[in-house]
KOLKOL-270912 format. One line per field, with one value per residue (C-alpha): residue in one letter; chain; x, y, z. Coordinates in steps of 0.02 Angstrom, whole numbers, plus 50000, padded with zeros to 5 digits. Layout:
<rs>
residuo	a; ...
cadena	A; ...
xx	X; ...
yy	Y; ...
zz	Z; ...
</rs>
This chain:
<rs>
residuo	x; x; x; x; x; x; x; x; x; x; x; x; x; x; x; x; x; x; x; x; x; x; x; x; x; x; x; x; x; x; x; x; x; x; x; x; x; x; x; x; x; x; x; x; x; x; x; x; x; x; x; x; x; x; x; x; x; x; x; x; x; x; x; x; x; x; x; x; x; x; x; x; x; x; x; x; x; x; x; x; x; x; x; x; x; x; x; x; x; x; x; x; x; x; x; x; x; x; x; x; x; x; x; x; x; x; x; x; x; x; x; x; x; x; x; x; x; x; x; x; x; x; x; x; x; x; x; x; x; x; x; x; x; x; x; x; x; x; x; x; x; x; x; x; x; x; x; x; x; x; x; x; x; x; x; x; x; x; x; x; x; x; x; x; x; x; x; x; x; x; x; x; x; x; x; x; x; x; x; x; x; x; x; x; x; x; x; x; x; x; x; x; x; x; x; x; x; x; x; x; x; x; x; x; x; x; x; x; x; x; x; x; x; x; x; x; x; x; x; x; x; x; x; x; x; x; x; x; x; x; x; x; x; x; x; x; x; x; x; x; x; x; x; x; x; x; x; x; x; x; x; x; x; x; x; x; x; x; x; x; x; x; x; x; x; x; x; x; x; x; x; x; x; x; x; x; x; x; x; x; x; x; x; x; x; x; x; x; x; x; x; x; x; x; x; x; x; x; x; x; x; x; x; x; x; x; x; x; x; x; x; x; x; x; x; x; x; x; x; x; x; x; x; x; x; x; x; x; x; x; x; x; x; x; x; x; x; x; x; x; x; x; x; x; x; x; x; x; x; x; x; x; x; x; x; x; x; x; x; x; x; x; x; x; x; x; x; x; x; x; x; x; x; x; x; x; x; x; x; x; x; x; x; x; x; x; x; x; x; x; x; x; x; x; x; x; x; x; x; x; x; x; x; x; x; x; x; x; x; x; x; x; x; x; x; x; x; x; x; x; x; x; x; x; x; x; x; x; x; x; x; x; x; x; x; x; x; x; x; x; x; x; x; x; x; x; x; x; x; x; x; x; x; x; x; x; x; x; x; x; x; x; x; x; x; x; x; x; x; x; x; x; x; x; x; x; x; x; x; x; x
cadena	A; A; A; A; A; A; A; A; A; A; A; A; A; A; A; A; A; A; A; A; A; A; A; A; A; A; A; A; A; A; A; A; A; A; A; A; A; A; A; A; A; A; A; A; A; A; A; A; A; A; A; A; A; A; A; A; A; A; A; A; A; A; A; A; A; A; A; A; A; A; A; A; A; A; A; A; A; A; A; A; A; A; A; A; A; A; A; A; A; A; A; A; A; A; A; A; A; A; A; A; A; A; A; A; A; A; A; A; A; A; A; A; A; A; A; A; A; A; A; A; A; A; A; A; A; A; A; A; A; A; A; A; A; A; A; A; A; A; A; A; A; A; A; A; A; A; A; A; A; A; A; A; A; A; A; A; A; A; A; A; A; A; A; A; A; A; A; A; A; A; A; A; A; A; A; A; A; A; A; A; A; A; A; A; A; A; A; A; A; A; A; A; A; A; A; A; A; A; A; A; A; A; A; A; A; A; A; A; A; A; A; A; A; A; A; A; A; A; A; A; A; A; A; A; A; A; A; A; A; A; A; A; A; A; A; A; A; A; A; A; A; A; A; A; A; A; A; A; A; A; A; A; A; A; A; A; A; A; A; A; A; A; A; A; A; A; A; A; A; A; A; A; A; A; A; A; A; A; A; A; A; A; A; A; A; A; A; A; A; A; A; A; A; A; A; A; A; A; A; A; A; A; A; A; A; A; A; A; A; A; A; A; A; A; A; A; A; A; A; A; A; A; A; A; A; A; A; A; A; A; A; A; A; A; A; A; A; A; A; A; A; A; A; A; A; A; A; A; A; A; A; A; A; A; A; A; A; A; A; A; A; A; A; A; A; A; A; A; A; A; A; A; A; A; A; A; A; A; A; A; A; A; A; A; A; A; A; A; A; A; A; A; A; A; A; A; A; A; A; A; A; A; A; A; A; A; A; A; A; A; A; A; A; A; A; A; A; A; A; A; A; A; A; A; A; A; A; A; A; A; A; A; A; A; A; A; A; A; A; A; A; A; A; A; A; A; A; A; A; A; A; A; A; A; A; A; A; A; A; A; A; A; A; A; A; A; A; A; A; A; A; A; A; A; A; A; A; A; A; A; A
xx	53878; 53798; 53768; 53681; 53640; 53520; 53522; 53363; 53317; 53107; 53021; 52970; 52794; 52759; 52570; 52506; 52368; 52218; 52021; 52106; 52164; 52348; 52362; 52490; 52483; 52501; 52340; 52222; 52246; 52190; 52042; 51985; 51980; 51827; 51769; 51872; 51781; 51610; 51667; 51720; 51552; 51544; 51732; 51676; 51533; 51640; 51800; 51670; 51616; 51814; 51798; 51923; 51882; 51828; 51971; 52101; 52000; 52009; 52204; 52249; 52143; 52207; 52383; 52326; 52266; 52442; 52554; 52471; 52490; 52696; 52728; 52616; 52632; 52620; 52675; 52532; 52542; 52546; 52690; 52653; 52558; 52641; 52538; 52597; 52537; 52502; 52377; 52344; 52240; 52045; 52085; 52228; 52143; 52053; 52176; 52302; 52188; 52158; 52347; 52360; 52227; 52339; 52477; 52407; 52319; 52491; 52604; 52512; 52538; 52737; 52746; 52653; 52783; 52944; 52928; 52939; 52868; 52906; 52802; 52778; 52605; 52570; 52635; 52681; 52615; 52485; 52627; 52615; 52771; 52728; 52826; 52806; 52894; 52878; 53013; 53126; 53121; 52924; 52870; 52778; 52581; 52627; 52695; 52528; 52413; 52508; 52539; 52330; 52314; 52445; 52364; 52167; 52258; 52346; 52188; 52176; 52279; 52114; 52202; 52032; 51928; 52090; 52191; 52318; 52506; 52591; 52563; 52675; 52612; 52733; 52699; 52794; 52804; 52785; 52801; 52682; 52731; 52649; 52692; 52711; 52921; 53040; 53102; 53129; 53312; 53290; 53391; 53320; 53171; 53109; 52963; 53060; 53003; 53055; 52928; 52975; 52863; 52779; 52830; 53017; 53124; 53069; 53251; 53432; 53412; 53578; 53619; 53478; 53521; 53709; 53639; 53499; 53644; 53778; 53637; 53587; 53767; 53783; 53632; 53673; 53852; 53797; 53634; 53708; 53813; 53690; 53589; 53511; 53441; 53495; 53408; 53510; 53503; 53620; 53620; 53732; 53688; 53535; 53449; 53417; 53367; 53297; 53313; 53304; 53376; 53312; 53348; 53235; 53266; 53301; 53392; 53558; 53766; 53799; 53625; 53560; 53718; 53670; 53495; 53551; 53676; 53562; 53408; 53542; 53564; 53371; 53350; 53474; 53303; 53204; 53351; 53273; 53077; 53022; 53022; 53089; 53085; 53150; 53051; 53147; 53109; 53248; 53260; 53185; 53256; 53190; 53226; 53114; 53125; 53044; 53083; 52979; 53071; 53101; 53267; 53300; 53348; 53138; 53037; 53206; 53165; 53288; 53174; 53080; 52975; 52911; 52899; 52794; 52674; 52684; 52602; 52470; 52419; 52411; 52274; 52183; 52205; 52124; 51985; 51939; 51945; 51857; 51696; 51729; 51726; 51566; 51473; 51361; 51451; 51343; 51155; 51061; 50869; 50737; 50654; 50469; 50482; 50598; 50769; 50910; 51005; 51143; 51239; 51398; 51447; 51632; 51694; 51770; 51850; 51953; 52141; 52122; 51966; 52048; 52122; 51940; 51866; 51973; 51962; 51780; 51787; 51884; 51783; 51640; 51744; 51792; 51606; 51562; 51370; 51256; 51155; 51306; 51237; 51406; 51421; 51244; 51282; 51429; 51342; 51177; 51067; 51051; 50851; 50906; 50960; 50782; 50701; 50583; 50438; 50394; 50333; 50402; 50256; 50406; 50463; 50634; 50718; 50660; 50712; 50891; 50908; 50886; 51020; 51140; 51111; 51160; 51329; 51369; 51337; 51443; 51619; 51771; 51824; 51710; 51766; 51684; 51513; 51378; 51312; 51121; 51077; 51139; 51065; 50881; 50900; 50924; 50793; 50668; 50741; 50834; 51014; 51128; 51189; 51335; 51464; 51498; 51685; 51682; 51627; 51783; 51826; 51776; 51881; 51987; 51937; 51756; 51648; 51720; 51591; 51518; 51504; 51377; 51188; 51100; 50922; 50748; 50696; 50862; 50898; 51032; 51003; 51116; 51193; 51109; 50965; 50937; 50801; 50780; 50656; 50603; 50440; 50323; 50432; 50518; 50580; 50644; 50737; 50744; 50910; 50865; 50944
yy	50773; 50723; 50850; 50810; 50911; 50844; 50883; 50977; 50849; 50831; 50676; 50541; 50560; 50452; 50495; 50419; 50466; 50365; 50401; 50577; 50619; 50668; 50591; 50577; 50475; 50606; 50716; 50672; 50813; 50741; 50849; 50744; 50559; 50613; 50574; 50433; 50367; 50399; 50336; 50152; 50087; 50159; 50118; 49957; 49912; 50003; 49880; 49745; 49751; 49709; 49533; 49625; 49534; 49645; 49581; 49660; 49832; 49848; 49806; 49929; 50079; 50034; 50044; 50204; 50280; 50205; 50257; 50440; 50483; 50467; 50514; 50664; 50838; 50984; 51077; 51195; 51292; 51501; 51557; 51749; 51852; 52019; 52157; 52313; 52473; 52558; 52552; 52605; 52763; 52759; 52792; 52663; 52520; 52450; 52414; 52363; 52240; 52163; 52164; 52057; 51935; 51895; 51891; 51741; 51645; 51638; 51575; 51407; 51348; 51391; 51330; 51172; 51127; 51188; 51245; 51415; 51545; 51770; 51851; 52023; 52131; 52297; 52449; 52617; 52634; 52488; 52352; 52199; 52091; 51931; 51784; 51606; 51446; 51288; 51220; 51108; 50957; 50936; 50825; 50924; 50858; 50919; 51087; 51094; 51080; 51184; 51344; 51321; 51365; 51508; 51575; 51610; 51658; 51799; 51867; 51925; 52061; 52137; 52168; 52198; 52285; 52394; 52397; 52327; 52355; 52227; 52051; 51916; 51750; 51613; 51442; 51294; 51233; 51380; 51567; 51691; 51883; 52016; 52209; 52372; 52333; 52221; 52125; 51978; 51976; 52084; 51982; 52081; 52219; 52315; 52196; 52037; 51936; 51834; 51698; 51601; 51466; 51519; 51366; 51352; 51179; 51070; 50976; 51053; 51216; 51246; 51102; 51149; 51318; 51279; 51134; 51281; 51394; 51270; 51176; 51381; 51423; 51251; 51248; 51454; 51385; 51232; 51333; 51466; 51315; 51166; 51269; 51381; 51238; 51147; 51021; 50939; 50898; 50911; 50792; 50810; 50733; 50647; 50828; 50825; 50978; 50973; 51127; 51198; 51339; 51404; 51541; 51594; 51544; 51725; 51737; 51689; 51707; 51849; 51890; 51716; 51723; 51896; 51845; 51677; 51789; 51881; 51750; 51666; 51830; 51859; 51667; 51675; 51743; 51605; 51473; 51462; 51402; 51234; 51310; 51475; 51540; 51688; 51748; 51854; 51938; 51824; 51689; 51560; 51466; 51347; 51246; 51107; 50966; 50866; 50802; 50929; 50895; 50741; 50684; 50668; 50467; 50449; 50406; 50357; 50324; 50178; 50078; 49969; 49944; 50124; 50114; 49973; 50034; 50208; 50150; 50046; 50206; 50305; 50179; 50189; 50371; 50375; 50256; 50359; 50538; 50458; 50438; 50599; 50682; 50595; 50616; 50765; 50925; 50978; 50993; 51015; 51071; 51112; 51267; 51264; 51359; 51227; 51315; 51223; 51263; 51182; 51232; 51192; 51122; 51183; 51056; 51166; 51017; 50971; 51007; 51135; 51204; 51384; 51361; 51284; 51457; 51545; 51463; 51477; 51666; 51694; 51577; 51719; 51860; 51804; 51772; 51906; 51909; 52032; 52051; 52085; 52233; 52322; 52311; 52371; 52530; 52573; 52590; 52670; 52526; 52489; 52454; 52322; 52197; 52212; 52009; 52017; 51932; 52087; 52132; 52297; 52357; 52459; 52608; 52628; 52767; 52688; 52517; 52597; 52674; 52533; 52434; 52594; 52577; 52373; 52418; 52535; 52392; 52280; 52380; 52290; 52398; 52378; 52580; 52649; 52549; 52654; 52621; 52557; 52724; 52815; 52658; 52691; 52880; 52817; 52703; 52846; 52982; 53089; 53078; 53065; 52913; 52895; 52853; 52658; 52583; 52409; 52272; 52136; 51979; 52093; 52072; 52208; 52244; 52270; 52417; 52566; 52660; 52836; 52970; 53008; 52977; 53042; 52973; 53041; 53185; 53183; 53301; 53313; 53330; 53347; 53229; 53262; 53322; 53502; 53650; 53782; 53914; 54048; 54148; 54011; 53854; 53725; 53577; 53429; 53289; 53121; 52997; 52819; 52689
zz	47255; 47100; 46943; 46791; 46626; 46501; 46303; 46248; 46147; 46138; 46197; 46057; 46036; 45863; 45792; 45661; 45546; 45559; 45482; 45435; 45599; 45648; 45824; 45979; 46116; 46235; 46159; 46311; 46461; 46633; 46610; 46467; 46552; 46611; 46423; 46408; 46532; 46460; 46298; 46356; 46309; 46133; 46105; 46158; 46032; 45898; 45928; 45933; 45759; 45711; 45864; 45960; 46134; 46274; 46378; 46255; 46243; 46432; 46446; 46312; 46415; 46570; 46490; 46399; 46558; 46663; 46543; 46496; 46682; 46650; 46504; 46483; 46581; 46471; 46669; 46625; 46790; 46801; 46855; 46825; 46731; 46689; 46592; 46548; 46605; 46425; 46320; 46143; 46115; 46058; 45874; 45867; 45971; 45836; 45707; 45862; 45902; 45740; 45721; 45905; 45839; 45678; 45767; 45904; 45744; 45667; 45816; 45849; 45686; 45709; 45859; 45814; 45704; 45812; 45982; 45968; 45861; 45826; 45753; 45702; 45630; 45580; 45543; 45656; 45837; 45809; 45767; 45868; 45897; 45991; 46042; 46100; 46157; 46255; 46379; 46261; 46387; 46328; 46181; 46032; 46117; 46284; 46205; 46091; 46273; 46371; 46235; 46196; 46379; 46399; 46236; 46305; 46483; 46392; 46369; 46539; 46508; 46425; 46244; 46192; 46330; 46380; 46209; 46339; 46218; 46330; 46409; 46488; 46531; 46606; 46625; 46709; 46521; 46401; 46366; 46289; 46290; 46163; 46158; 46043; 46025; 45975; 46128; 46048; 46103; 46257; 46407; 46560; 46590; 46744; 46723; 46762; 46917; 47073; 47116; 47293; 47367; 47538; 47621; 47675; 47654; 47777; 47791; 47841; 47799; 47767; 47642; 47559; 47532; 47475; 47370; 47282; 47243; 47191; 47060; 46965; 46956; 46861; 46763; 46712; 46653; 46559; 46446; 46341; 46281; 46270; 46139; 46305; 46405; 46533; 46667; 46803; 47002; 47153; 47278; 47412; 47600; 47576; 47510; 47336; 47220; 47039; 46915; 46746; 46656; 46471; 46373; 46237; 46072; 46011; 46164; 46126; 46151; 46278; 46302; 46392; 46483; 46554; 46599; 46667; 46775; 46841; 46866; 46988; 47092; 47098; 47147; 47286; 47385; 47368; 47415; 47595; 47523; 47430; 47263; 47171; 46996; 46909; 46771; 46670; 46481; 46422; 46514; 46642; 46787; 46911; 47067; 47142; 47280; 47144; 47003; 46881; 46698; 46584; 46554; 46361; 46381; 46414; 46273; 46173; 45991; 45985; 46126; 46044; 46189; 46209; 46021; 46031; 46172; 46089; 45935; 46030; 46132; 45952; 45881; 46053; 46045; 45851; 45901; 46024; 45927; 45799; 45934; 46018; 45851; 45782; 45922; 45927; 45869; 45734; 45751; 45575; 45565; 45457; 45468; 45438; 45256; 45218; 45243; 45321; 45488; 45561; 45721; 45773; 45957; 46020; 46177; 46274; 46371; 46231; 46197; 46035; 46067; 46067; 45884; 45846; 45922; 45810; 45652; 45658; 45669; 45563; 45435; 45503; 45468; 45286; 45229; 45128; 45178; 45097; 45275; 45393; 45474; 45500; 45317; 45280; 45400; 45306; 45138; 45217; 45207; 45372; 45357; 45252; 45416; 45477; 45449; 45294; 45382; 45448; 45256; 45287; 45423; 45531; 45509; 45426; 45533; 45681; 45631; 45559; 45746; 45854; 45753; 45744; 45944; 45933; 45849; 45972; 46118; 46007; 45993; 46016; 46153; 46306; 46356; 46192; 46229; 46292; 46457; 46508; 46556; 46383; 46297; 46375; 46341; 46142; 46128; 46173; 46053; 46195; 46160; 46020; 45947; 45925; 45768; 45816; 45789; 45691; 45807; 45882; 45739; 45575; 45428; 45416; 45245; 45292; 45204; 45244; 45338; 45320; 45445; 45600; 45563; 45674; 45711; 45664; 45784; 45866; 45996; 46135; 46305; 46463; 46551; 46704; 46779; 46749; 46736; 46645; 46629; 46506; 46512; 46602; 46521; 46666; 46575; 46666; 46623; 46735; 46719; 46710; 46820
</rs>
């Protein structure tokens, strides 16, 4: 029988900074060789203006490609997706969202830099405390791809549309969970989860099983004293199982053993099947047939091979950003009274495009425009939005209603927006309109706005079709579709 326990230690991923750009060799996904590919010819006539011979370029990107393929798995696989059941009330949703959004734009930055992030926001029932962190076996690139992912999945739980207070998303390589309470050294929850394969072992059943058990009860001994991690196999006749144990980093002393303890009970279910994981609020443990982790001897700074090869794939890497970032993400125009445009192209095949997403609303959000029409509504000079090439041949009420109606479509919370049929009974003058919340991505220190205004010749009528008569009077009123 053979045991092994690996230190936590990261993978050596060097980068260097070339033309501006911080770089890894590890930053390409799988999903991105697709690009690669298209970019050989430009790479080419780029490297060519240096009399780098073709022969080289193509060795170094087949060596890229061949050597990507090991060394890079940011194990960006769902495990489970756990939301909770509350949700914050109408009047609270809006600032609970904000608070979520500051929350998520702080943690990649943290996380960037160390492999695990806390973070709390807010103040009262609309706090948000959220938490993240990558499996310590995974160099800092891998963690980077695999925490961008977990971080737009989390969405899912509708934090937005629902107000949703509480979301857990687990991945093969990372950890995202949000909520309304500090849980950031909770062990176990009556949320925690047992995740078996469908498939069972294919082998001797029975070695299998008592290989399973005797590799958790190691790995749960060895983490809460290898700084909560642990990776290691058993391999006892011929049947060979792989695992991992981590607590989180929070997660420490008597608590990760607890959760450890306990992950190994819940596992003992899935001993039978190809794969199992417990997914608990404190911990995370994991057995495979295959070999699923990296050992901390790969990538070894004191190589000077993988050094070597390292650095080549970083200036291949850098050549290659350097094209995919030239090429056509931002469009400029000239309007025909002479005003410039320019619009700017997000890949959404690339690894950060979700931090790109966010830093350009949030750039949105800060610009303090005088035409923002949530702004203009607030200070009762709504009209004001309407384009000035209309030279003012509209009238103002009418013009003021139809965007009042637009903000109301536009709330953050899809449950306060008003539906098409309320929307058509607006537009023609036969329903009330409504006090509209600010809209998602505002700055939180937008124009405080006034009360109600109702519309020009406002006046309510019922939900449904009714009658009603006095002296020879029948009025009717027909829903729209």
């Amino acid at each position: 029988m053979i045991f092994s326990a690996s230190l936590p230690s990261p993978l050596w991923s060097p980068s260097l900074r070339f033309f501006g750009f911080s770089l890894h060799p590890t930053f390409y996904s799988s999903r991105s060789r697709l690009s690669l590919s298209l970019s050989l010819k430009a790479l080419s006539t780029f490297l060519g203006m240096f009399s780098i011979p073709n022969i080289l370029l193509v060795l170094l990107l087949s060596l890229f490609l061949l050597l990507h393929h090991v060394v890079s798995d940011p194990r960006a696989t769902e495990a489970a997706l756990i939301c909770s059941n509350n949700t914050a009330s109408t009047q609270e949703r809006q600032i609970f969202v904000a608070n979520f959004l500051a929350t998520m734009d702080v943690l990649t930055p943290l996380i960037g830099g160390r492999g695990y992030a806390a973070v709390v926001n807010g103040t009262g029932n609309t706090t948000v405390y959220s938490f993240g962190e990558c499996m310590k076996d995974l160099s800092q690139s891998d963690c980077n791809l695999c925490f961008a992912q977990c971080k737009t999945q989390i969405l899912r739980c509708l934090p937005f549309q629902k107000g949703t207070r509480g979301g857990r998303l687990f991945y093969d390589g990372c950890y995202l969970r949000y909520d309304d309470h500090d849980f950031f050294n909770q062990s176990l929850s009556l949320q925690d989860k047992t995740v078996c394969a469908k498939d069972d072992f294919g082998g001797n059943l029975t070695v299998w099983k008592a290989n399973v058990m005797e590799l958790v009860r190691n790995l749960s001994l060895v983490a809460p004293k290898n700084d909560g991690f642990s990776v290691g196999l058993v391999n006892l006749r011929n049947v060979s199982v792989y695992g991992l144990a981590q607590c989180w980093e929070l997660v420490n002393g008597s608590f990760c053993e607890e959760c450890l303890a306990d992950a190994v009970k819940e596992i003992s279910s899935c001993s039978s099947k190809q794969e199992g994981r417990v997914l608990n609020a404190g911990c995370y443990l994991r057995f495979s047939p295959q070999k699923f982790y990296y050992n901390s001897t790969i990538g070894n700074p004191g190589n000077g091979g993988n050094r070597t090869l390292a650095i080549i794939l970083a200036v291949v890497s850098a050549v290659i950003a350097v094209l995919l970032a030239s090429a056509a993400v931002l469009f400029f125009g000239i309007l025909s009274d002479g005003k410039a445009v320019a619009i700017k192209r997000l890949f959404f095949n690339t690894t950060q495009w979700v931090d790109h997403f966010f830093n350009e609303v949030n750039l949105i959000s800060e610009i303090d425009h005088r035409n923002l029409v949530w702004n203009l509504y607030g200070t009762g000079r709504l009209s004001e939005a309407v384009d000035p090439i209309l030279n003012g041949n509209y009238r103002v009420e009418e013009a003021s209603r139809l965007l009042q109606i637009g903000l109301l479509c536009a709330q953050a919370s899809a449950e306060l927006r008003p539906s098409m049929s309320t929307v058509v009974k607006m537009l023609t003058g036969n329903h009330e309109i409504l006090h509209p919340t600010q809209p998602p991505f505002m700055n939180s220190s937008s124009t405080e706005i006034s009360p109600r205004i109702p519309s020009e010749g406002y006046h309510s009528q019922p939900d449904s079709n009714t009658q009603s008569s006095g002296n020879r009077i029948t009025e009717s009123w027909i829903e729209p579709r």
